[in-house]
N, C-alpha and C positions, 0 to 999 in steps of 0.2 A: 148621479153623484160620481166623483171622481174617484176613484180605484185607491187612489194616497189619500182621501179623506177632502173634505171641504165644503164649499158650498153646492147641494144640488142644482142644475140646470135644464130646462128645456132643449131639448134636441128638436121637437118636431111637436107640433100642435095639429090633429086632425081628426075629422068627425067618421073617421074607421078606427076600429080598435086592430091593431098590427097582426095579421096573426106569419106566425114560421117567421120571424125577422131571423136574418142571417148577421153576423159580425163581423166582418175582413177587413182588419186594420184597423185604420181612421175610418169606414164605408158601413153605413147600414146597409141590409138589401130586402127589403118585403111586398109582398100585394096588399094593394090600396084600391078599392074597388075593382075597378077595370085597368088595373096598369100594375105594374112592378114597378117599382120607386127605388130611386136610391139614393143618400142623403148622408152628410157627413155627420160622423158621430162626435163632432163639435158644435154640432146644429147648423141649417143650412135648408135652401128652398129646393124642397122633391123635385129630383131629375127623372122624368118621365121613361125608363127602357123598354118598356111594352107594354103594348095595347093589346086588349083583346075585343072578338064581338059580345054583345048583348046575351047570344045565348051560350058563351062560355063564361066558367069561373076559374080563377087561379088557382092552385090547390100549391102551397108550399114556392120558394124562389131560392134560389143557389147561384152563385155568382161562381164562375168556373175559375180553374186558377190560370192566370194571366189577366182575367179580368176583361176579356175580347166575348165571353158569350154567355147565357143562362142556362138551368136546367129549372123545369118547371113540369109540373101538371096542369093538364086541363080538364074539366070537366064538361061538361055539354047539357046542359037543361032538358033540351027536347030529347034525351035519349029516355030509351025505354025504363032506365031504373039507374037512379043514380048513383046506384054501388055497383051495377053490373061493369063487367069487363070493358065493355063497348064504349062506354058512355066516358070514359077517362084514357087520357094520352100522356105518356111522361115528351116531353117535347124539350129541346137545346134551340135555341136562337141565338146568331152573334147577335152583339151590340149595334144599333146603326143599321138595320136590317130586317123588314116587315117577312124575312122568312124563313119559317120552320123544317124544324128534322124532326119528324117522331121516330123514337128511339125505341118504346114498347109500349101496350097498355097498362095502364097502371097510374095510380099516383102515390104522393109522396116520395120520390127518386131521391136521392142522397147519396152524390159522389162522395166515392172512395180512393186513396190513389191506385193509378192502374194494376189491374185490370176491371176494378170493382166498382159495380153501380148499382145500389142497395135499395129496392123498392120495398 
């Protein structure tokens, strides 16, 4: 629904429930199964920004400012305990680009402005 009042609308229709949607601007940014999506908050068909494998999961998405890369967690299935350290990567990807920087273990990452990256 619009912020000044009106008619509610669909933004986006899908068989995931959204989880950590981000809001920058007119730009949604969330994990959608296997991918990060991003979609105009006027409604609009999911832009696909990253894939992942089979045996990773997304854990949170953050769209950097400039808009050129992600901050994200991963998870890993086949690790030994899915809470331990090991098993989760805070990871940045640019846009356009199948490759990562891990940054520390951990997920949930939440830039801050510099110098600050809040897990």
């Amino acid at each position: 629904m619009p912020t000044g009042g009106g008619t509610p609308f669909t933004i986006l229709k899908t068989e995931y429930a959204p989880d950590g949607i981000q809001w920058s601007g007119e730009t949604l940014v969330f994990p959608q199964g296997k991918a990060i999506v991003r979609v105009s908050a006027n409604g609009s068909v999911p832009e696909r920004l990253v894939e992942v494998k089979d045996d990773e999961q997304i854990e949170g998405a953050q769209l950097l400012p400039g808009g050129a890369a992600l901050l994200f967690s991963i998870r890993r299935s086949a690790a030994p305990s899915a809470a331990s350290a090991e098993s989760t990567e805070v990871i940045v990807q640019r846009l356009g680009s199948t490759e990562r920087r891990t940054l520390v273990p951990g997920s949930y990452a939440r830039y801050g402005p510099p110098p600050d990256l809040v897990e």
